[in-house]
TIDRENBA-838263 format. One record per residue: x, y, z of N, C-alpha, C in turn; residue in three letters. Coordinates in steps of 0.2 Angstrom, whole numbers, plus 5000, padded with zeros to 4 digits. Each point is the difference from the previous one (the first is absolute). Layout:
XYZXYZXYZala;...
END
This chain:
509349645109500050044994500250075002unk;500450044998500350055000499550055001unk;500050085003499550035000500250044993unk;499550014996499950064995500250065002unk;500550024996500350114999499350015003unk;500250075004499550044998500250054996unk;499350034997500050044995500450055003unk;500250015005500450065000500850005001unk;500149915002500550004999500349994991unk;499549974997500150024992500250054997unk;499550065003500150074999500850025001unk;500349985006500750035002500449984995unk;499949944997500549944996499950024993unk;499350024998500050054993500550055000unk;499750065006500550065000500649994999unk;500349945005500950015000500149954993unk;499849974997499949944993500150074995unk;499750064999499850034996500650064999unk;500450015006500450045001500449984996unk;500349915000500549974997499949984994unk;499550004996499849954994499550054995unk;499750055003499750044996500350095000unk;499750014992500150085000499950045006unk;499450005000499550035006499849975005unk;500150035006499849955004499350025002unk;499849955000499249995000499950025007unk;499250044999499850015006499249985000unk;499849965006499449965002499750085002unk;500250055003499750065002499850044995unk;500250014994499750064995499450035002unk;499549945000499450045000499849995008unk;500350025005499650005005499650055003unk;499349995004499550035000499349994994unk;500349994995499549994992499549945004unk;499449994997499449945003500149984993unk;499749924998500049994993499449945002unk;499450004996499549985000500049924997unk;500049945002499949944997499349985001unk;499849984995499349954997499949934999unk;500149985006500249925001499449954999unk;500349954998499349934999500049985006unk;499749965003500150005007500149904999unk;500549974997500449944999500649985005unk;500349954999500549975005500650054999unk;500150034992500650045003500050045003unk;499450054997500050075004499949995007unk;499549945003499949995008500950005002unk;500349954996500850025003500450035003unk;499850044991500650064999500050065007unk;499150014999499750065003500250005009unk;500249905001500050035007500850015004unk;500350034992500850015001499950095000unk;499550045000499950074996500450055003unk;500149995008500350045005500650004998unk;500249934999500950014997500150054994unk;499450004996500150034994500350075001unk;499550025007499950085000500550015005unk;500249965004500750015003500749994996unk;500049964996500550004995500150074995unk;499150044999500250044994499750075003unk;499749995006499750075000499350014996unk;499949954995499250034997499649955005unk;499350045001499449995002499849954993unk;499849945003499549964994499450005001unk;499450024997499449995001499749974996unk;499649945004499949954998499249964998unk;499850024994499349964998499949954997unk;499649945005500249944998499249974999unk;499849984995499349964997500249934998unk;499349965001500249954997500050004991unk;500349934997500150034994499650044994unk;499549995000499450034995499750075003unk;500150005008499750064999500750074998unk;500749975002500650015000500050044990unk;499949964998499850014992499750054999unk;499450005002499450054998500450065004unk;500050015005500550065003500650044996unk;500549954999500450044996499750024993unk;499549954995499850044995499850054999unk;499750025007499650074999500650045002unk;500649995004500450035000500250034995unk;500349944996500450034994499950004993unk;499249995001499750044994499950075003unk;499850015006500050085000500850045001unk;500649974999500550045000500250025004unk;500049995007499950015006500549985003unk;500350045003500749995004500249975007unk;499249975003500049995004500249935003unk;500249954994500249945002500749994997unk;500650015004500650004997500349924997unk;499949965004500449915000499449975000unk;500049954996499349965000500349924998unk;499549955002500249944998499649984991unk;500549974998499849984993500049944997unk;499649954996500249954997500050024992unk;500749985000500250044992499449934995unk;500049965001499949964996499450004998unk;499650045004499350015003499950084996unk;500150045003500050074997500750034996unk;500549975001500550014997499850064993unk;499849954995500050064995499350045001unk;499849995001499350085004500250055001unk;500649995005500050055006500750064993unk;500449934998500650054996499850034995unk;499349974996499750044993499850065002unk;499649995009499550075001500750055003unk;500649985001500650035001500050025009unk;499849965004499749995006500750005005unk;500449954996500849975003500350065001unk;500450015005500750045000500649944996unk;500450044997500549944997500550025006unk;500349935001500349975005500749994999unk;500150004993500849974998500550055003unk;499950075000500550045001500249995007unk;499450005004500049995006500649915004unk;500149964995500249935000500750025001unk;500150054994500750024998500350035003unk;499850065004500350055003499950015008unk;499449985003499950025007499749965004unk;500649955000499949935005500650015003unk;499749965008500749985004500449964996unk;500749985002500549984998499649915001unk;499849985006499449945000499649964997unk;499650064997499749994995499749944997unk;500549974994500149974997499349984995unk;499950074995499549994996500249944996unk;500749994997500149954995499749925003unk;499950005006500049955005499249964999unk;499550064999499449994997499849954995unk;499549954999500249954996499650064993unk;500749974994499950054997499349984994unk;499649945001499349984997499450065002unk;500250015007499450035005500050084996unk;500849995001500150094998499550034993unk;500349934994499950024993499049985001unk;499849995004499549984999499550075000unk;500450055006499850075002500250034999unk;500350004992500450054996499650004994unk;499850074998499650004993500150084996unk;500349984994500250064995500550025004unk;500549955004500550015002500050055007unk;499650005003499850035007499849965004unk;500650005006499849955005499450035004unk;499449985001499350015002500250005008unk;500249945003500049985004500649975004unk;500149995007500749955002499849925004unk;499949954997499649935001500249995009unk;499549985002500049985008500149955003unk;499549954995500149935002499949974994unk;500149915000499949974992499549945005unk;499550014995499249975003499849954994unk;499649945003499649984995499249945003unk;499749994996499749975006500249915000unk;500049995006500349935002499349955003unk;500249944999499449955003500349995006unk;499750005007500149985006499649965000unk;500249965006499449904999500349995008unk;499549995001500049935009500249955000unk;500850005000500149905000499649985006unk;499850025006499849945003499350004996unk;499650025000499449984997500149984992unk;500550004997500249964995500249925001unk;500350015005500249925002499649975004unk;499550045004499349975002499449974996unk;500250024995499550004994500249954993unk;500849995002500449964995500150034993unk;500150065000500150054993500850024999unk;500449974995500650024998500050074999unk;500650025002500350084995499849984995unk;499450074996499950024996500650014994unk;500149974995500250024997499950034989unk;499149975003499850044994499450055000unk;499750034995499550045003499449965000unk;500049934998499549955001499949975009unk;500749995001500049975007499850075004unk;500050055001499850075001499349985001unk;499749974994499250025001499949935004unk;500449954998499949925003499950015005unk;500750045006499950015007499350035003unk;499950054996499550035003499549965000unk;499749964997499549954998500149955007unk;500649985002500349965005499950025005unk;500050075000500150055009499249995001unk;499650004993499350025002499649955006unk;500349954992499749935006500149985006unk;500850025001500349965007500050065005unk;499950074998500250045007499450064997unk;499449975002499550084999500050035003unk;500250015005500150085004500350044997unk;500549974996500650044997499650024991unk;500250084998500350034993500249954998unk;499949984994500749974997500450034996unk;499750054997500650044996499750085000unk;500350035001499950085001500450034995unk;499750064996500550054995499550064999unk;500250034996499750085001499549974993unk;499250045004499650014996499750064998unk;500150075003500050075001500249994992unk;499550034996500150024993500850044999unk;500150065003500750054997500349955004unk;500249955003500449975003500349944997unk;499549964994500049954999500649974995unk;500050074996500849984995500650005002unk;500350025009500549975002499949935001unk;499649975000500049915001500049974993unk;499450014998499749974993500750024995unk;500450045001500550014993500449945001unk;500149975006500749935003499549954995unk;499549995003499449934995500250024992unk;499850055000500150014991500749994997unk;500450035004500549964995500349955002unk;499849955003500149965002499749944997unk;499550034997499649934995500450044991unk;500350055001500150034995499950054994unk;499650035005499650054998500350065000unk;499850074996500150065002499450054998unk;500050065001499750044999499650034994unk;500650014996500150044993500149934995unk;499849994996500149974993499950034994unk;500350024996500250044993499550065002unk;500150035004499850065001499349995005unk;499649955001499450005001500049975008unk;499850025004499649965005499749945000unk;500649965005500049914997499849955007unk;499450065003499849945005499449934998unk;499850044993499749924998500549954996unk;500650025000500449944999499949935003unk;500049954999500149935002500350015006unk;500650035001500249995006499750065006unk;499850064996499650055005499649975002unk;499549974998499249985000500349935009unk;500549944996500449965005500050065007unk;500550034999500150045007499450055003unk;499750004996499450045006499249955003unk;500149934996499849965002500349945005unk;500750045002500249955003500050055007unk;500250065001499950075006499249995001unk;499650014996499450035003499549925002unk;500249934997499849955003500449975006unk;500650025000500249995007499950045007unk;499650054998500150045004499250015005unk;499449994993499249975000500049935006unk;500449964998500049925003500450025006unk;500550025001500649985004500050055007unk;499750084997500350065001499750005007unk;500150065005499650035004499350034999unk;499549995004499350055002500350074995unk;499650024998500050084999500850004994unk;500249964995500750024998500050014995unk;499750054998499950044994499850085003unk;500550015007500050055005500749965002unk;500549964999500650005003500750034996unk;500550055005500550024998500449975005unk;500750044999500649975005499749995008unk;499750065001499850005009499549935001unk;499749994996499549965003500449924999unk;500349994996500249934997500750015004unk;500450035004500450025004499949965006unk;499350025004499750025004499649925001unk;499949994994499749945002500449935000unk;500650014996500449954999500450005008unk;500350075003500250005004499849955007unk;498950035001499749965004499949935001unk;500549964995499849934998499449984996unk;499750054997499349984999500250004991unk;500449984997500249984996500549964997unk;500049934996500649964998500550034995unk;499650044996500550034995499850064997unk;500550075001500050064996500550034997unk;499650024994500450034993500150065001unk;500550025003500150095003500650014999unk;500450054999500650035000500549985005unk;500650024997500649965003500050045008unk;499850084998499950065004499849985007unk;499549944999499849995007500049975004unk;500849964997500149985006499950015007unk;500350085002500150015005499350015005unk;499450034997499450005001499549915003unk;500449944996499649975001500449945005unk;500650025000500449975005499950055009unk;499750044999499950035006499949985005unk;500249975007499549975006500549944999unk;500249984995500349965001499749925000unk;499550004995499449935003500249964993unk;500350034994500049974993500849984998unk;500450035006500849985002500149944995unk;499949945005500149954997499649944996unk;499350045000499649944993499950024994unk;500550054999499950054993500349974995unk;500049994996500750004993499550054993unk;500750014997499950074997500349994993unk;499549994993500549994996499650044993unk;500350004994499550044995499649974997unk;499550024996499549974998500349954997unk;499749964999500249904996499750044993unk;500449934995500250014993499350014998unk;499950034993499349984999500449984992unk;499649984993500549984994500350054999unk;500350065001500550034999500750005005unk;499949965004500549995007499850055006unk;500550035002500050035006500050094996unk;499550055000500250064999499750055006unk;500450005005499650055006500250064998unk;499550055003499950074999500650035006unk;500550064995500350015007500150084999unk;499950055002499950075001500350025006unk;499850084999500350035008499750075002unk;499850025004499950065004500650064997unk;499950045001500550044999499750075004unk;500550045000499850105002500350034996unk;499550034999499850054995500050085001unk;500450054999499750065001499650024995unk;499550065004499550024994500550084995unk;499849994995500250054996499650075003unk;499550015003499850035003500550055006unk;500449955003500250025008500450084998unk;500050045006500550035001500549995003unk;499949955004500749995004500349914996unk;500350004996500349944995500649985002unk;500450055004500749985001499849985007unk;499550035005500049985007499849915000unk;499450004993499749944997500449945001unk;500550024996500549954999500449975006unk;500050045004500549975005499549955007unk;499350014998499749965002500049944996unk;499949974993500049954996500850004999unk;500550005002500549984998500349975010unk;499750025003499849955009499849984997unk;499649995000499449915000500250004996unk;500549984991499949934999500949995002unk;500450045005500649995000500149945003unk;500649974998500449925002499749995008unk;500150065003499849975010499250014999unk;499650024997499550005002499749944997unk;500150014993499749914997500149945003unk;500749995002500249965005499649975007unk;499550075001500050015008499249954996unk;499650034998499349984995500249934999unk;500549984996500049924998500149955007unk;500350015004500049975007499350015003unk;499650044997499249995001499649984995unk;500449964996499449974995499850034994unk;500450054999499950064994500649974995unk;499849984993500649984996500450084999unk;500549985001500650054995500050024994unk;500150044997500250014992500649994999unk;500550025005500950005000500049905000unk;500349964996500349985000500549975006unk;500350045002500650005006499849985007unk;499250035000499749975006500049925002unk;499949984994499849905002500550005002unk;500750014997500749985002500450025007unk;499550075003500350015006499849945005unk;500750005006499749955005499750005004unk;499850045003499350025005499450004997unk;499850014992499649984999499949944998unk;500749964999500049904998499649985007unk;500350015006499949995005499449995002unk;499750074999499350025001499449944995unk;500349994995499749944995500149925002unk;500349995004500349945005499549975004unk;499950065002499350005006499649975001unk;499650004994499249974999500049994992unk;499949934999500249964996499250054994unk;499650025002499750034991500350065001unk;500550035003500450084995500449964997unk;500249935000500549984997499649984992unk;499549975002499549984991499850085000unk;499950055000499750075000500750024997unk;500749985002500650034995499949984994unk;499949925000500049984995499850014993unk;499350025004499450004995500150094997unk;500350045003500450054998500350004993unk;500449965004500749984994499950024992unk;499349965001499749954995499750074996unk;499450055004499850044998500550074995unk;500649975004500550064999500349974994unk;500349944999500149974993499650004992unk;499249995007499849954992499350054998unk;499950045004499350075001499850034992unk;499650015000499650054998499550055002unk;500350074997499850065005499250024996unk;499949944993499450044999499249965002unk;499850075004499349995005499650054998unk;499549964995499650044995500250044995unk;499950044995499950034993500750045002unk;500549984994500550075000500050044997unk;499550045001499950064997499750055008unk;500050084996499950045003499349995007unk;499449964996499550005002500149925007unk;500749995001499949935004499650005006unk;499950085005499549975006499449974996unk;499850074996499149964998500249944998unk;500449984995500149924998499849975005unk;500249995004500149965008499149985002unk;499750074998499250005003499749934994unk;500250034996499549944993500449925002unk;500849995002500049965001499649945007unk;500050065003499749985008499249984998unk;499750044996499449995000499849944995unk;500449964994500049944998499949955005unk;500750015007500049945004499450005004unk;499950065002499349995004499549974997unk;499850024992499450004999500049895000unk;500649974998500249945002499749995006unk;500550015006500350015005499149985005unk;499450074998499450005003499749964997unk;500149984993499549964996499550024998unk;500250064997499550044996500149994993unk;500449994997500249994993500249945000unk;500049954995500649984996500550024998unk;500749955000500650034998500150044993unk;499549984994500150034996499650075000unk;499650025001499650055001500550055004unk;500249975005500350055006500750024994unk;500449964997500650034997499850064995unk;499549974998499850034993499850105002unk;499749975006499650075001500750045001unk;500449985003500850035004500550034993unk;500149944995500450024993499650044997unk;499550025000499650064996500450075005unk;499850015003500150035006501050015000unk;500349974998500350005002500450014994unk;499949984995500250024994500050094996unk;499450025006500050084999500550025004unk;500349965005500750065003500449974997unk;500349944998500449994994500150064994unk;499350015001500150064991500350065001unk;499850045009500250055002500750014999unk;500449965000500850005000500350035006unk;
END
């Protein structure tokens, strides 16, 4: 396998590219000396990105400084930011799909568009961005954000403890529950099925279940979790997760269902495409892994597919220094460098490079992990939870239905119902 540019040989290859092709010749130095303040989730890409940080600052001269929390506490941190107006957090990590319209109503986002147009390397290649991701972080015509990677959550399964146990590839959301009823009896040491039960966590999983039996959110205006098919989907999440799930999982997010999938102590987890890289670690899930997206439920296959993005705050004083951090990390050699680590791409042109075909050759589940990509990238659905303004709280009332399932403290219909009241007053808010 060929070794990777480095960044600086890139750098040289912009400059002399930009002398020939563009008006101005770009300069990676403008801002050198400037520090620019990133607010990072502490996830596979940022672990990535961040441990490229020294090239950034040898390539541009800015200092980056660097605050990296896990996801929620990462939340509450920036809110208090940028509800108080505060200049102190320049680049932050964002899920448009998740806060997107919150953050562009409270006028939070730097608009990004100008910056796409006029003050990139020659390199670049913003058109190169898949342009679903782009439009998804675009609102009242203002790019919010620049997508990082295209995520969704994916089923990873044990075939050997699949075929020790005599259980086919899953290929519906019935054989899902079948298996795990099969792992229980044949392999109890083992999880049989892990997925996130952490309430604000629960609607990046739970939304694949839902529209997969057919269901959505909103119906003529009203909050439609007690629909036939809602009521279906949260009794299908919160009893397989009661019967099947780990000790304590109504306390599981990506670390833990990571972490445990990773240590063998589980047959099958519903986690994002994201962690591959996290869960392939050490090298032990190499080769008993297969990676595919959730099985049909009666509406076929509809996985959830989304993306990470960076975001400047409207806040910052330093916006142009901003940018030239958020236009490195999502450039063509950086993404590239993250996908050869298990990080999907947003560019398109990635799969098609051949050091990254190669790299997917290697170990037969990057090869089901492209796949199930593909799949995400074709056939996805970027709505996870209420689209409207108020979607994190949505996210809470969602999470708290599946729990109240999930622990056994309600019934399916009592737990939707509490939820569609509740949830029908942020609907009204507009």
């Amino acid at each position: 396998m060929p070794r990777l540019l480095s960044v600086r040989a890139v750098a040289i290859s912009v400059l002399l590219s930009g002398v020939a092709t563009s008006a101005f010749a770009f300069d990676w130095k403008a801002h050198e000396g400037e520090t620019v303040s990133f607010l990072s989730n502490n996830n596979p890409w940022s672990q990535a990105v961040l441990s490229y940080k020294d090239e950034f600052t040898e390539l541009t001269g800015i200092t980056l400084k660097v605050d990296t929390y896990q996801e929620q506490q990462m939340r509450q941190r920036l809110m208090t930011v940028l509800n108080s107006g505060s200049d102190e957090v320049d680049v932050f990590m964002t899920l448009a799909s998740r806060e997107g319209r919150q953050f562009a109503a409270a006028g939070w986002y730097a608009d990004l568009s100008d910056y796409t147009q006029s003050a990139v390397a020659p390199e670049y290649d913003f058109a190169g961005i898949s342009p679903a991701l782009v439009k998804a972080a675009t609102f009242d015509d203002k790019l919010t954000s620049v997508p990082l990677n295209l995520e969704g959550p994916l089923l990873y399964y044990r075939t050997d403890i699949f075929e020790k146990c005599g259980i086919a590839k899953p290929v519906s959301l019935d054989d899902v529950r079948a298996a795990a009823e099969k792992v229980k009896a044949c392999e109890s040491g083992v999880t049989p099925f892990a997925s996130r039960g952490l309430k604000p966590a629960i609607a990046y999983t739970f939304s694949n279940v839902l529209h997969n039996v057919g269901g959505t959110y909103i119906v003529d205006g009203k909050s439609a979790l007690c629909s036939p098919e809602g009521k279906k989907a949260i009794s299908y999440y919160g009893d397989l997760m009661r019967e099947y799930g780990p000790p304590g999982a109504a306390n599981y997010s990506f670390y833990q269902i990571s972490a445990l999938y990773r240590s063998g102590r589980a047959a099958m987890a519903f986690e994002s495409s994201n962690e591959l890289r996290t869960i392939m670690e050490g090298g032990e899930r190499l080769k008993d892994t297969d990676v595919i997206p959730l099985p049909a439920g009666e509406a076929g296959m509809v996985p959830t597919a989304i993306g990470w993005g960076l975001a400047i705050s409207n806040h910052s004083a330093k916006k142009d220094a901003a940018w030239y951090f958020v236009q490195w990390a999502s450039s063509p050699e950086i993404q590239k460098r993250l996908a050869l680590q298990g990080v999907a791409a947003p560019r398109p042109s990635v799969a098609a490079d051949e050091e990254y075909k190669a790299w997917i050759s290697e170990a037969p589940v990057r090869a089901s992990w492209q796949e199930a990509l593909d799949v995400l990238a074709s056939d996805g659905s970027s709505e996870v939870g209420y689209p409207i303004v108020a979607n994190p709280e949505s996210r809470d009332y969602i999470g708290q239905a599946v729990q109240d399932v999930l622990l056994g403290q309600k019934p399916v219909d009592e737990a939707c119902a509490a939820a569609d009241t509740a949830l029908d007053g942020l609907i009204a808010r507009k």
